[in-house]
C-alpha positions as CSV (number, residue, x, y, z in Angstrom):
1,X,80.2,116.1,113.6
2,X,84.3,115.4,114.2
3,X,86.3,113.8,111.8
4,X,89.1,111.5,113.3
5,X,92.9,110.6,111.9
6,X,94.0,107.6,113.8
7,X,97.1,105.2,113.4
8,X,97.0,101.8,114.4
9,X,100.7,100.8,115.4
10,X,102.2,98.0,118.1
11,X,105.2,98.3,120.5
12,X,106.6,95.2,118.6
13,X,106.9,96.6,115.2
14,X,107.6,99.9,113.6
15,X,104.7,98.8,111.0
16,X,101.6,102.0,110.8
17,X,98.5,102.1,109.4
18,X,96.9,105.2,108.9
19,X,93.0,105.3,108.7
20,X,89.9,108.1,108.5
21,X,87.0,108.0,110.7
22,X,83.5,109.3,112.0
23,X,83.4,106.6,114.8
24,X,86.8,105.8,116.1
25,X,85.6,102.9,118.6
26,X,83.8,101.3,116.1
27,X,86.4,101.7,113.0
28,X,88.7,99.8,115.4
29,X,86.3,97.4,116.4
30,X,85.9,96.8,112.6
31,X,89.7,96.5,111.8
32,X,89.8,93.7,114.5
33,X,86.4,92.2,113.1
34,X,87.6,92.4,109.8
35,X,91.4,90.5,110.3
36,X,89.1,87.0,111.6
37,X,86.6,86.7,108.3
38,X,88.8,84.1,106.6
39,X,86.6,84.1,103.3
40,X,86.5,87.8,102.4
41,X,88.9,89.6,100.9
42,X,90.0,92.1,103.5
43,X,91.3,89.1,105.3
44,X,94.6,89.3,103.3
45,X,95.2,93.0,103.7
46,X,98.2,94.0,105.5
47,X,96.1,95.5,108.4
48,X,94.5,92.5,109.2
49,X,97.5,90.4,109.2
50,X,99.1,92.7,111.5
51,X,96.0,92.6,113.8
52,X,96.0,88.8,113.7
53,X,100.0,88.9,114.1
54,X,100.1,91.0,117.1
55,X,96.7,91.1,118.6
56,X,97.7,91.4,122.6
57,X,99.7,94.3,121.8
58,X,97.7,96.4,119.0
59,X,96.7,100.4,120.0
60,X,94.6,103.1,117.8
61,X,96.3,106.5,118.6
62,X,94.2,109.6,118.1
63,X,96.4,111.9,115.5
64,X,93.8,114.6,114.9
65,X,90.2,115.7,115.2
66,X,88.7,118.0,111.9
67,X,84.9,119.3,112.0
68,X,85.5,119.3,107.9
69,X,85.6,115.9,106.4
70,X,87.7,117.0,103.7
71,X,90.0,118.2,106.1
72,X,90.4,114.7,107.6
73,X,90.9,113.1,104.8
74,X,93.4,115.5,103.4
75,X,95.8,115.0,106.8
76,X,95.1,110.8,105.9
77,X,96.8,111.3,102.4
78,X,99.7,113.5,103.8
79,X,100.6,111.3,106.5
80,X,100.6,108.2,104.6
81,X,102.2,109.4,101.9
82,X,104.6,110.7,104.5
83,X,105.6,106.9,106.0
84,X,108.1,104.9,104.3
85,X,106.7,101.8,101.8
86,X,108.2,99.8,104.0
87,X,106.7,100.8,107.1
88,X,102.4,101.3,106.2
89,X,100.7,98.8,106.4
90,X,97.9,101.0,104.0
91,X,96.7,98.9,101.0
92,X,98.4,101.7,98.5
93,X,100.2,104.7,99.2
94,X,98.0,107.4,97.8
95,X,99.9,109.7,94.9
């Protein structure tokens, strides 16, 4: 089974968030999902806001594909650790 690295970026901003997946369709269905369910938590993360912000013009960009999960998720940590604070839109940057 593949392992995906995705961004999720806009044209209109220079804002990035960096995500892991098994199922890219559906993770992005699920950001998107996610950014409209006013009484959960996830509402308020920068992702969703972003979504919400600039909807018309949001893109998921392949980055990578692993077979190893660990793989995956070891490119996710580099890269965002690699974006500036001001720039990810990821909850934390992982140390």
């Amino acid at each position: 089974m593949n392992h995906f690295v995705y961004k999720i970026y806009s044209d209109n901003s220079d804002k990035i968030y960096i995500g892991y997946t098994k199922n890219i369709k559906r993770r992005f269905w699920q950001h998107k999902r996610n950014s409209t369910k006013r009484n959960q938590k996830i509402y308020n993360y920068p992702i969703s806001k972003f979504i919400r912000d600039n909807n018309n013009n949001i893109k998921l960009k392949l980055l990578h594909t692993y077979e190893k999960k660990n793989e995956a998720l070891n490119k996710e940590t580099e890269l965002i650790q690699s974006i500036d604070i001001e720039k990810t839109l990821n909850i934390k940057k992982i140390k």
